[in-house]
N, C-alpha and C positions, 0 to 999 in steps of 0.2 A: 611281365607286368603284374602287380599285386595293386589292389581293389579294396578300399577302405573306408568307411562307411559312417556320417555323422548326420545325426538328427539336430536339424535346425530349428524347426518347429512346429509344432509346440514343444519346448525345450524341458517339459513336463513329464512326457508319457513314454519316457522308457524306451526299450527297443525292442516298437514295434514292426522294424524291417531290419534284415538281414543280409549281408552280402558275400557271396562267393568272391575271397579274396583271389583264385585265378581267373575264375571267368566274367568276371565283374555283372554276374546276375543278382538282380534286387528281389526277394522273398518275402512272405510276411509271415510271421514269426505265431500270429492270432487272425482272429476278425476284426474288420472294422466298422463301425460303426457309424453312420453319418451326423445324428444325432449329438453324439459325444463328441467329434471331430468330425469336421469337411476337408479339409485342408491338413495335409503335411508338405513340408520343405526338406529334402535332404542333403545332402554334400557328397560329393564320389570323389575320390581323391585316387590319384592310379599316379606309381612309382613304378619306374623302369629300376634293373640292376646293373646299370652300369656305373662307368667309375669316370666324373662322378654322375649320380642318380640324378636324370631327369622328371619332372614330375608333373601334372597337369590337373585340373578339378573341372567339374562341374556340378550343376544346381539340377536335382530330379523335383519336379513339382506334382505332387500325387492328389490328385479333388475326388473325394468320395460323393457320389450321385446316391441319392435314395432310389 
């Protein structure tokens, strides 16, 4: 399975997470800051190799606490 990684929002601020396309762990790339950003929304997208390739998503919701 491969592990794909889309920032939904704020659709502004780059990529500040990262994901290991095998083992579908999320990283953060910096710091973050609560002040600048409370809230990110991400997307995980994970594709099988089969033929043909099955595929599935979900929604990571990440709230930065001061």
């Amino acid at each position: 399975i491969s592990y794909y990684l889309h920032n939904l929002f704020p659709p502004d601020r780059g990529e500040v997470f990262v994901i290991d396309r095998k083992s579908g762990e999320i990283r953060l790339r910096g710091d973050l800051d609560f002040e600048d950003v409370g809230l990110y929304r991400l997307q995980v997208d994970a594709a099988d190799q089969g033929n043909p390739p099955l595929s599935g998503h979900c929604r990571v919701v990440v709230e930065v606490v001061d």
